[in-house]
SENUFI-805004 format. One record per residue (C-alpha): residue number from 1; residue in one letter; chain; x, y, z. Coordinates in steps of 0.2 Angstrom, whole numbers. Layout:
<nodes>
<i = NUM aa = a ch = A xx = X yy = Y zz = Z> .
...
</nodes>
This chain:
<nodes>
<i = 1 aa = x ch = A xx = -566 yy = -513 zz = -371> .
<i = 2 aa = x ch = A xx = -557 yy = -521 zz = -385> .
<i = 3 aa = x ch = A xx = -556 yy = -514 zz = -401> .
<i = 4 aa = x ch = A xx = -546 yy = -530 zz = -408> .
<i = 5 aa = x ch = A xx = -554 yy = -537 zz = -425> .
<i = 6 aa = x ch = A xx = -567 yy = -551 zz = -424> .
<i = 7 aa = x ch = A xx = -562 yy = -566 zz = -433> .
<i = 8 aa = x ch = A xx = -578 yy = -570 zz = -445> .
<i = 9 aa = x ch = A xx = -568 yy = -589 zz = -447> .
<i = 10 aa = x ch = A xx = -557 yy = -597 zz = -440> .
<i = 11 aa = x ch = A xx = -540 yy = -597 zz = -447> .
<i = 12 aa = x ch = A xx = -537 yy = -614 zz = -458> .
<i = 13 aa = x ch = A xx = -520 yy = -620 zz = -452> .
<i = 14 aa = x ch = A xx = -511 yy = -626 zz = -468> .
<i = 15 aa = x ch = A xx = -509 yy = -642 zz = -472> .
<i = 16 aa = x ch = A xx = -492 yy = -652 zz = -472> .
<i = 17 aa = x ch = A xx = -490 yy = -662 zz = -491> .
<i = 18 aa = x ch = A xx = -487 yy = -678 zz = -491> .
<i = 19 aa = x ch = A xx = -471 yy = -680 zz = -502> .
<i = 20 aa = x ch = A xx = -474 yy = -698 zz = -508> .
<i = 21 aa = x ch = A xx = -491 yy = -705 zz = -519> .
<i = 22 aa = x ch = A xx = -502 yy = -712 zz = -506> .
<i = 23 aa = x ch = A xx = -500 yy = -729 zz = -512> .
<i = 24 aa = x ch = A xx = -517 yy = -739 zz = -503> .
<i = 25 aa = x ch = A xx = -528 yy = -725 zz = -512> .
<i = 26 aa = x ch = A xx = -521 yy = -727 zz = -529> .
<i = 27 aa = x ch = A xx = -523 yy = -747 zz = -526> .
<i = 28 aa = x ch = A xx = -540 yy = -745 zz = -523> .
<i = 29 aa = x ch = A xx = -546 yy = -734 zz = -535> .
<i = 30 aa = x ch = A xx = -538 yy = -748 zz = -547> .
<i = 31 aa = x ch = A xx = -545 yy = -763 zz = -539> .
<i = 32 aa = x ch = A xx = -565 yy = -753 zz = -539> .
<i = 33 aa = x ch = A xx = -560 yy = -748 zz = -558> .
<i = 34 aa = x ch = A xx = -554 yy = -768 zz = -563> .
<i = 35 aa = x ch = A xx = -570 yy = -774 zz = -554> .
<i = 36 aa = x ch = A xx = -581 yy = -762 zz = -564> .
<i = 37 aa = x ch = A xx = -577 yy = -766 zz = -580> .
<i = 38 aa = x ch = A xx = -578 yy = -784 zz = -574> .
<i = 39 aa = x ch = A xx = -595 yy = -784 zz = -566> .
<i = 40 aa = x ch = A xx = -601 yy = -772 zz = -583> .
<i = 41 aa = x ch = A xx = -593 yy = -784 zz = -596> .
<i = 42 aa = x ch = A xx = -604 yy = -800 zz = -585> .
<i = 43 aa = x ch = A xx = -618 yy = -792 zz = -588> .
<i = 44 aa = x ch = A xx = -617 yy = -786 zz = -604> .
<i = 45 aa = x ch = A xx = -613 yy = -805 zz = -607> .
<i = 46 aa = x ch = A xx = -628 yy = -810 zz = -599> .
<i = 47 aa = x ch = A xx = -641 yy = -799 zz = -609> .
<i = 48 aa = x ch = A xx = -632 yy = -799 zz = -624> .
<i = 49 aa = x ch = A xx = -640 yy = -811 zz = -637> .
<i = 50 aa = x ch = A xx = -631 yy = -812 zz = -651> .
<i = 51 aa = x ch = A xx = -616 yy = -822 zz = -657> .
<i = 52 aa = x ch = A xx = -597 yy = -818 zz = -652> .
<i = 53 aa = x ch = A xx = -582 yy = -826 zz = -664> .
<i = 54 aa = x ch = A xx = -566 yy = -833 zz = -659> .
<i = 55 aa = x ch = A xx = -557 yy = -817 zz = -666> .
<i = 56 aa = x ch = A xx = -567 yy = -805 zz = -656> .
<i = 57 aa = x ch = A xx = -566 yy = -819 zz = -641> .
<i = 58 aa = x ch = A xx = -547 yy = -816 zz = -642> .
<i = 59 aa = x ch = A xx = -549 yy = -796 zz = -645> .
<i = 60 aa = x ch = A xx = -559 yy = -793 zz = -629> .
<i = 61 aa = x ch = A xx = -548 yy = -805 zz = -620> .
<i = 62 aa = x ch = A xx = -530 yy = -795 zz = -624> .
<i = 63 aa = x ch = A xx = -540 yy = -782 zz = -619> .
<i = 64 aa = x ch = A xx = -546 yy = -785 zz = -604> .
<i = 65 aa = x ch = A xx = -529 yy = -794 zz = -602> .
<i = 66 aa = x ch = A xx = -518 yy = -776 zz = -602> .
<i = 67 aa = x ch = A xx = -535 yy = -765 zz = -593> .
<i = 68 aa = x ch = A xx = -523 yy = -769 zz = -577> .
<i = 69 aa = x ch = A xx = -508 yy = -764 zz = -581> .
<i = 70 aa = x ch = A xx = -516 yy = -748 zz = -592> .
<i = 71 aa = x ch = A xx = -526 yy = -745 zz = -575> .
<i = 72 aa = x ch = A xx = -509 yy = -745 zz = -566> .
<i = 73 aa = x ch = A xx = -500 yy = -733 zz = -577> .
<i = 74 aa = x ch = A xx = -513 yy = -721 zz = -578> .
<i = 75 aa = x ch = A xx = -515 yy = -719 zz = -560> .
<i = 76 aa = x ch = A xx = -502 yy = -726 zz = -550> .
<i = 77 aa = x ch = A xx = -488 yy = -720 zz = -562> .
<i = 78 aa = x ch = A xx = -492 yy = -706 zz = -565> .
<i = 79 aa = x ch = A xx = -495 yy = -702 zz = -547> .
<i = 80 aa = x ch = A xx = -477 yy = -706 zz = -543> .
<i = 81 aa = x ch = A xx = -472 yy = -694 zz = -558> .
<i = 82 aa = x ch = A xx = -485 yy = -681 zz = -549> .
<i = 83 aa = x ch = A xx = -475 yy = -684 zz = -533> .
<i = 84 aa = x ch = A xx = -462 yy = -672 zz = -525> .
<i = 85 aa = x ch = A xx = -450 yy = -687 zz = -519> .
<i = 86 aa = x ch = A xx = -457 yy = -700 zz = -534> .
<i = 87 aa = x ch = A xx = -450 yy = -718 zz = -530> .
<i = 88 aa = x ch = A xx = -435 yy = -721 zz = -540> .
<i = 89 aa = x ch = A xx = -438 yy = -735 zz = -553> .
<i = 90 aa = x ch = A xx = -455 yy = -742 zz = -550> .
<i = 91 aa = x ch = A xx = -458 yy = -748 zz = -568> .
<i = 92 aa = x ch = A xx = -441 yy = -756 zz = -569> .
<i = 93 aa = x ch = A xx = -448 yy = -767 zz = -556> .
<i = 94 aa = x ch = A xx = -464 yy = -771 zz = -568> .
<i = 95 aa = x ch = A xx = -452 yy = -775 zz = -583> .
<i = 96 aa = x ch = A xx = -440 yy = -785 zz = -572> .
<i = 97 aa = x ch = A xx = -457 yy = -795 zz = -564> .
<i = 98 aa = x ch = A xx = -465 yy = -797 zz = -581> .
<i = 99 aa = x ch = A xx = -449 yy = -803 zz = -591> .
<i = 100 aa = x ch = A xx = -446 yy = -816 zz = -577> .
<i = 101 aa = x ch = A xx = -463 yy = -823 zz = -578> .
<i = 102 aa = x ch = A xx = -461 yy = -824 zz = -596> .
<i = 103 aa = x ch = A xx = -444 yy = -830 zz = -596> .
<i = 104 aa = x ch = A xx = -443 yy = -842 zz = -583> .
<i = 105 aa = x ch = A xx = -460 yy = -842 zz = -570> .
<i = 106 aa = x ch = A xx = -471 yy = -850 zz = -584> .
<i = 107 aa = x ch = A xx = -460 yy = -861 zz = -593> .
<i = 108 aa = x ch = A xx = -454 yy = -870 zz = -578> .
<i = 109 aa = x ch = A xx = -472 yy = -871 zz = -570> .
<i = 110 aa = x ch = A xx = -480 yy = -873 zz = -590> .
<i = 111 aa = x ch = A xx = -465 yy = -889 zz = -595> .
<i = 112 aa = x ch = A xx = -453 yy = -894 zz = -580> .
<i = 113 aa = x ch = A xx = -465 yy = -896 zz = -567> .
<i = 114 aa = x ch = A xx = -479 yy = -899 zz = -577> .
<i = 115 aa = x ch = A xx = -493 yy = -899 zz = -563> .
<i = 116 aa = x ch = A xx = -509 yy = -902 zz = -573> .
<i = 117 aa = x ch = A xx = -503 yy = -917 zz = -577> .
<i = 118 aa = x ch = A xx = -500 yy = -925 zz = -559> .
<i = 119 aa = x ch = A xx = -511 yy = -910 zz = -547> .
<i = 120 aa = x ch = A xx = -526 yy = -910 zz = -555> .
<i = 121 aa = x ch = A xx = -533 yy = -924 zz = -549> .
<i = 122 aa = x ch = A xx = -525 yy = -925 zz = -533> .
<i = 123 aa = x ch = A xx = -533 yy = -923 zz = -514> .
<i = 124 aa = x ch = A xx = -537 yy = -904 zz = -508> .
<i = 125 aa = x ch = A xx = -522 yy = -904 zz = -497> .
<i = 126 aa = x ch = A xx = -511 yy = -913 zz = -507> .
<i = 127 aa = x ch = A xx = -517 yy = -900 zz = -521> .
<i = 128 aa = x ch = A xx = -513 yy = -887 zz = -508> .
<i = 129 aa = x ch = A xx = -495 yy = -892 zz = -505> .
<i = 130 aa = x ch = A xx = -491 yy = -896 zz = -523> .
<i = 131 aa = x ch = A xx = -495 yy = -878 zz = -530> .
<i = 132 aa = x ch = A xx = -485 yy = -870 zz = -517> .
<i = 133 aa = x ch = A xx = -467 yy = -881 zz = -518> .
<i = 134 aa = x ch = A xx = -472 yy = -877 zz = -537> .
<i = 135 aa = x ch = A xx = -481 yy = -859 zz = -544> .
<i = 136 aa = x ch = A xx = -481 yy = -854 zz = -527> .
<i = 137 aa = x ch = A xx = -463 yy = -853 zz = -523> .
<i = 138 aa = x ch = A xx = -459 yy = -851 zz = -543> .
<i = 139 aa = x ch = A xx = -468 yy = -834 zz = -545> .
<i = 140 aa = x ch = A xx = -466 yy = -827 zz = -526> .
<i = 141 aa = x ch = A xx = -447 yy = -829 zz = -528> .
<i = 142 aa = x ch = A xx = -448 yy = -823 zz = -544> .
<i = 143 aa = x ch = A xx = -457 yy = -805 zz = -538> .
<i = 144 aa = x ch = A xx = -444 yy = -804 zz = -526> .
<i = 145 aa = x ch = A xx = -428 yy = -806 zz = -536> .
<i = 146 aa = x ch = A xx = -435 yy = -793 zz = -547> .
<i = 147 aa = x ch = A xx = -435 yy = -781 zz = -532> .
<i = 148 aa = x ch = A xx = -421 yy = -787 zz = -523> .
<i = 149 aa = x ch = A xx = -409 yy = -785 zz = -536> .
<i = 150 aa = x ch = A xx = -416 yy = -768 zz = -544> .
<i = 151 aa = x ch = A xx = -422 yy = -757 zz = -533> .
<i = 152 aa = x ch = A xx = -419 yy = -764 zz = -515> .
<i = 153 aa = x ch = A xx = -413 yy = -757 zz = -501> .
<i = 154 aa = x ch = A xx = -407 yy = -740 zz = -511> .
<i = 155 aa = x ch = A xx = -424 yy = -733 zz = -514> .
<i = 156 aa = x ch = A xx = -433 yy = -738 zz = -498> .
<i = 157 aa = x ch = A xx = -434 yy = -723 zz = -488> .
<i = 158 aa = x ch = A xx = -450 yy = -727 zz = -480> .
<i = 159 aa = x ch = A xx = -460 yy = -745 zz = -476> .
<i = 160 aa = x ch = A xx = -474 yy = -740 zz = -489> .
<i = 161 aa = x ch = A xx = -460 yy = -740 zz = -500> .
<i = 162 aa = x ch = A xx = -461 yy = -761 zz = -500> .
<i = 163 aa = x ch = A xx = -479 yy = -761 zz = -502> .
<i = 164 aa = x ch = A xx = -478 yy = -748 zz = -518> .
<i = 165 aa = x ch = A xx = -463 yy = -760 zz = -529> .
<i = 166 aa = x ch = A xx = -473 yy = -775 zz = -522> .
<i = 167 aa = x ch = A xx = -489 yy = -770 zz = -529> .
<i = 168 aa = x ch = A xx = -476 yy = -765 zz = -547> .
<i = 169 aa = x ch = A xx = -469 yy = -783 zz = -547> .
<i = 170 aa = x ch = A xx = -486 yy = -791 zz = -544> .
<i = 171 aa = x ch = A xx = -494 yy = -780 zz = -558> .
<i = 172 aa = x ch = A xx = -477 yy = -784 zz = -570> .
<i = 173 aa = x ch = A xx = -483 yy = -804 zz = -565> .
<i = 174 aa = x ch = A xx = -499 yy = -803 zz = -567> .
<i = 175 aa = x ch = A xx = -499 yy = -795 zz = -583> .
<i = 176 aa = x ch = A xx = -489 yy = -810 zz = -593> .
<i = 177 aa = x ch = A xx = -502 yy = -821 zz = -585> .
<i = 178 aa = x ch = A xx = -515 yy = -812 zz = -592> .
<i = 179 aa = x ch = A xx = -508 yy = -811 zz = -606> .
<i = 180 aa = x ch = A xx = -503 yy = -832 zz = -608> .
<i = 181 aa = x ch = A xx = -522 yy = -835 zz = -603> .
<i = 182 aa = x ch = A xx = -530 yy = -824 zz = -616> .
<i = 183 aa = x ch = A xx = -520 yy = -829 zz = -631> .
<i = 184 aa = x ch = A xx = -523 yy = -850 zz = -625> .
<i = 185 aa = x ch = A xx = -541 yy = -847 zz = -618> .
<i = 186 aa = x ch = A xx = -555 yy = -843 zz = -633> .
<i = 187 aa = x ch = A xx = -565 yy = -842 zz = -617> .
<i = 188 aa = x ch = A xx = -581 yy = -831 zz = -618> .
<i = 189 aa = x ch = A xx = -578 yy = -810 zz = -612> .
<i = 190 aa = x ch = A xx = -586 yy = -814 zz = -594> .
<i = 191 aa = x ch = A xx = -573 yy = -827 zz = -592> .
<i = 192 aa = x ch = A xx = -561 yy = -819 zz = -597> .
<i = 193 aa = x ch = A xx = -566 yy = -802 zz = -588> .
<i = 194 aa = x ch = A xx = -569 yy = -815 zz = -571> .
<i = 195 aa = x ch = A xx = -553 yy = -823 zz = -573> .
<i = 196 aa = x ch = A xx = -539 yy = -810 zz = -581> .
<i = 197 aa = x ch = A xx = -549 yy = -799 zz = -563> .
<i = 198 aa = x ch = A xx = -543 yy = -814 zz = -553> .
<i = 199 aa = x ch = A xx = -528 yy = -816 zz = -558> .
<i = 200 aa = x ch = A xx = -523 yy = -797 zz = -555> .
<i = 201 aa = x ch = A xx = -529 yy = -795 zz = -540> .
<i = 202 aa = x ch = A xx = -521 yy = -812 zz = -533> .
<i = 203 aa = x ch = A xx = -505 yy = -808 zz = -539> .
<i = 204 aa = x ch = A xx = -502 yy = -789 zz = -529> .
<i = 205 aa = x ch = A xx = -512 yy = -795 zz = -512> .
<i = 206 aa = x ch = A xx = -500 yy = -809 zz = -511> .
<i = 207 aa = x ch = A xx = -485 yy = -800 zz = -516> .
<i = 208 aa = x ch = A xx = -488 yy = -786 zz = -501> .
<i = 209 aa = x ch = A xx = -481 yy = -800 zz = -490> .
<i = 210 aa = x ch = A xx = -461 yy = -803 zz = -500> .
<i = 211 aa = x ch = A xx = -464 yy = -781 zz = -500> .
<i = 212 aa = x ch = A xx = -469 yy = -777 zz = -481> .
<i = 213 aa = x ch = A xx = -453 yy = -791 zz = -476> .
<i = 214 aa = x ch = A xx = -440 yy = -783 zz = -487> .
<i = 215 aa = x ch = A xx = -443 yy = -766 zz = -479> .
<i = 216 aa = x ch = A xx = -443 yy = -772 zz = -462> .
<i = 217 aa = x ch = A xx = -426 yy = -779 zz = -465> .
<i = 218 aa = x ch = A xx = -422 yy = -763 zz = -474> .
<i = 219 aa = x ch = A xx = -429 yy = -751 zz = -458> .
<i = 220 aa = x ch = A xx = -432 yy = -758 zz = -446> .
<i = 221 aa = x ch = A xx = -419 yy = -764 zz = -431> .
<i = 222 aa = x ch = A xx = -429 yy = -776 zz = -423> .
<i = 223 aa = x ch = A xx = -435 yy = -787 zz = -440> .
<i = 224 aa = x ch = A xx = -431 yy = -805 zz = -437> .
<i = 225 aa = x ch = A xx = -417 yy = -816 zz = -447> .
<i = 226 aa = x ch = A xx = -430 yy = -828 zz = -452> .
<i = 227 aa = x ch = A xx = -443 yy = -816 zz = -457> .
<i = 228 aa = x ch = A xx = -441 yy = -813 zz = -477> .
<i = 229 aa = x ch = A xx = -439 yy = -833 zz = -480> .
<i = 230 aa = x ch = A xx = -457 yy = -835 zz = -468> .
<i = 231 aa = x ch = A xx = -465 yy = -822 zz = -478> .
<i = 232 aa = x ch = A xx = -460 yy = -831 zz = -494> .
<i = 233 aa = x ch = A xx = -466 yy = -847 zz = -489> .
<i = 234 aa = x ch = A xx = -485 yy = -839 zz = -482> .
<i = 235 aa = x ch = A xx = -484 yy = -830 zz = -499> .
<i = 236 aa = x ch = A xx = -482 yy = -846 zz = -509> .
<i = 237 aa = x ch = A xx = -494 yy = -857 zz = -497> .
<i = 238 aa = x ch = A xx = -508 yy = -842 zz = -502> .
<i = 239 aa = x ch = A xx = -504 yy = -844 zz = -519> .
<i = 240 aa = x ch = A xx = -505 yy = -864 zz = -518> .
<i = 241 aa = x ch = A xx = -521 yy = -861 zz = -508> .
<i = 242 aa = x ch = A xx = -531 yy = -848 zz = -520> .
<i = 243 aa = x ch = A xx = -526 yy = -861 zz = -536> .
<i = 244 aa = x ch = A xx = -533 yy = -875 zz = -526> .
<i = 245 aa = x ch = A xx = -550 yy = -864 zz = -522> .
<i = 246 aa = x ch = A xx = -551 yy = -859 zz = -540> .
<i = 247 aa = x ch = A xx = -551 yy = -874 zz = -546> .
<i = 248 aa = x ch = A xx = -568 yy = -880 zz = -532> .
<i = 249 aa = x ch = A xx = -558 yy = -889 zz = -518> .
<i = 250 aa = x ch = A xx = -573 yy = -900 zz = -516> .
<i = 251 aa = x ch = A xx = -578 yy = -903 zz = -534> .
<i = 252 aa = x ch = A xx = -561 yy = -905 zz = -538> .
<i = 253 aa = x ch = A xx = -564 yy = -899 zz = -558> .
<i = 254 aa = x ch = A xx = -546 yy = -903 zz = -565> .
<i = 255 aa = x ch = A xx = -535 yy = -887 zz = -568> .
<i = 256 aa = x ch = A xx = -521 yy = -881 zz = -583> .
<i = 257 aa = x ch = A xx = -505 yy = -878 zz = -577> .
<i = 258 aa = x ch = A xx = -510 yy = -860 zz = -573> .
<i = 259 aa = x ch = A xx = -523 yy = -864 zz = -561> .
<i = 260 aa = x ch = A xx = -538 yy = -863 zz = -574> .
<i = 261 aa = x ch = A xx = -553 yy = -876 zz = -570> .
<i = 262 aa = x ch = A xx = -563 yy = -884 zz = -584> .
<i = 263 aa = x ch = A xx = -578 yy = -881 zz = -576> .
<i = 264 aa = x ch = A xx = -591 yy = -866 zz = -577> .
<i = 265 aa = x ch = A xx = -591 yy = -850 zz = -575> .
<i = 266 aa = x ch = A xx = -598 yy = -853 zz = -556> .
<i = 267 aa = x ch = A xx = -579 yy = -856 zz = -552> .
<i = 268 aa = x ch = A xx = -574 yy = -839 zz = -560> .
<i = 269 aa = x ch = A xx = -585 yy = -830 zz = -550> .
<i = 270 aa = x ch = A xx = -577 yy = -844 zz = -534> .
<i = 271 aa = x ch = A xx = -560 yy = -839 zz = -538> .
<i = 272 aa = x ch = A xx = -564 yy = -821 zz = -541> .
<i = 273 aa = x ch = A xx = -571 yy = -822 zz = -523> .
<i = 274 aa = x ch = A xx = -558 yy = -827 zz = -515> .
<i = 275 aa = x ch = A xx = -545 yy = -814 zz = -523> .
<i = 276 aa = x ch = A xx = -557 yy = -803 zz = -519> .
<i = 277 aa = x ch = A xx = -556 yy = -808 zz = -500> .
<i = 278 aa = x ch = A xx = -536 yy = -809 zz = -500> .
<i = 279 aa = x ch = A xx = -537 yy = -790 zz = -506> .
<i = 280 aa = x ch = A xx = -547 yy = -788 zz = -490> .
<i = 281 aa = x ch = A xx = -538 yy = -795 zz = -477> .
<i = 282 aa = x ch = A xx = -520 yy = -790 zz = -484> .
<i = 283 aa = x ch = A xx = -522 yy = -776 zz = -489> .
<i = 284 aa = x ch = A xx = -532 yy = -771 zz = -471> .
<i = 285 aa = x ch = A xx = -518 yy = -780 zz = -462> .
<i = 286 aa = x ch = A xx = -503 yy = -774 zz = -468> .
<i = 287 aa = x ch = A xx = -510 yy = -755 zz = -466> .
<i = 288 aa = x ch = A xx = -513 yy = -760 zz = -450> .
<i = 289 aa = x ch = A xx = -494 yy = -766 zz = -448> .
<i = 290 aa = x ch = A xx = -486 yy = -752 zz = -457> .
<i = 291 aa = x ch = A xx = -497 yy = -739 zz = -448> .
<i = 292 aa = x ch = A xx = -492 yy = -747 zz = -430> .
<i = 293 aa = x ch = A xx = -474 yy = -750 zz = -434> .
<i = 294 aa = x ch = A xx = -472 yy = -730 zz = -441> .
<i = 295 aa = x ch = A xx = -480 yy = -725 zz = -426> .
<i = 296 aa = x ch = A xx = -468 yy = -734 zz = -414> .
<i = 297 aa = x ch = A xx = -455 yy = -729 zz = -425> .
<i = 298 aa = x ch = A xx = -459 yy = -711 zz = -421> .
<i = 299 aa = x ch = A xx = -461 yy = -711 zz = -403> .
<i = 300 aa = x ch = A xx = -445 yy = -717 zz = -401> .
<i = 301 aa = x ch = A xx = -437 yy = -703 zz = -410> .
<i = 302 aa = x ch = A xx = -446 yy = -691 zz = -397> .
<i = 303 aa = x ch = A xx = -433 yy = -683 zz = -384> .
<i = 304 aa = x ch = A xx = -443 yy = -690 zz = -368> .
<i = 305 aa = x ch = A xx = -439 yy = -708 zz = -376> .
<i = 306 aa = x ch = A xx = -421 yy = -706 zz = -380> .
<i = 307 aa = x ch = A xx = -416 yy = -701 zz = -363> .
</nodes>
């Protein structure tokens, strides 16, 4: 007979902690946040009787315009800070982003290329193409300059890394766009809530692309010559593609030089739609890559494999 102790429980193994912020859960905590406070502001919109001035038009529109940069800070930030091996100057990347939107991105789409004047009115494809030779490759180039030349390859140690400055530079992008729409747009708060949400949310779904092919080149041995200079062209044909959506490619409702229609707030909740549906299938896609490429990574460093 034993008289060895009975374990009531089982013994809980500990858990190893993750050194890094787990960067597609902060994401999505944003993104259901942004979308909230979108969906609420509609319908209080909608039941909301009473008269809203151009002053209070542009109040609710700035602020609405800095909710994703705020949502950012508070959570993502400060999850890197939170961090035992934070990622080395992730908010540079937002300044360098923002200040290159501001600087050059909307100037050269707004007055050199001057697109609402000869896109609007153009054929879908045509409409397609044009955006992407023009904002498409404007701000994806622009997102990736401010990465490249800051923080890239020093401070990626891991291929998440990529996705976590891309998502920064596509925050620091968005952010002036927001920013340009709600001081040139006395648009209604649903409007501006629907459009500041699409912008956002188009802005770091496409940048995951230009992030995931910089760390590839960074870590990976087997990334191809032509990869980074493909992912910026899918990048900008995306962007050329949700500009031409917002604006009802069947419709055809004309657009500003920031891809705003003139029409109603049906194509808001269009262009919302389809940002929404980018989020979806990048974000899902590129977890699926990083996920599949880490794990190969790993069983090659097994003993078995290296002999």
């Amino acid at each position: 007979m034993s008289f060895e102790p009975i374990l009531l429980a089982p013994q809980q193994e500990e858990q190893e902690i993750f050194p890094y912020r787990r960067i597609w859960r902060t994401a999505i905590i944003e993104i259901v946040i942004l979308l909230g406070l979108t969906l609420l502001t509609v319908l209080v919109t909608r039941f909301y009787k009473g008269s809203v001035t151009p002053s209070q038009r542009q109040i609710v529109g700035l602020a609405f315009a800095l909710s994703p940069i705020s949502l950012w800070l508070l959570i993502s930030y400060q999850g890197e800070r939170r961090a035992q091996q934070p990622r080395e100057q992730i908010f540079t990347v937002v300044i360098l982003s923002a200040l290159a939107a501001s600087a050059i991105g909307l100037p050269l789409v707004d007055r050199a290329f001057a697109v609402d004047q000869w896109l609007t009115t153009a054929p879908g494809i045509t409409r397609i193409i044009g955006y992407m030779l023009t904002a498409g490759i404007v701000q994806e180039f622009l997102k990736y300059a401010a990465i490249r030349y800051s923080v890239w390859p020093r401070c990626f140690r891991t291929r998440s890394d990529g996705i976590a400055y891309a998502m920064a530079a596509g925050i620091g992008y968005a952010t002036v766009l927001n920013l340009n729409y709600a001081f040139t747009t006395l648009a209604d708060p649903a409007s501006s809530a629907l459009r500041i949400a699409e912008f956002t949310l188009t802005q770091v779904s496409i940048s995951l692309i230009i992030g995931y092919f910089l760390a590839e080149l960074s870590l990976s041995d087997e990334a191809i010559v032509f990869g980074l200079p493909g992912g910026l062209l899918l990048a900008a044909f995306l962007t050329g593609l949700t500009i031409t959506v917002r604006g009802g490619l069947i419709v055809g409702n004309p657009l500003d030089s920031r891809g705003v229609p003139s029409g109603t707030g049906n194509n808001a909740f269009q262009g919302l739609g389809a940002a929404i549906f980018l989020v979806v299938v990048l974000f899902s896609s590129f977890y699926f890559l990083i996920n599949n490429a880490d794990e190969r990574t790993r069983l090659r460093s097994r003993p078995e494999y290296l002999r």
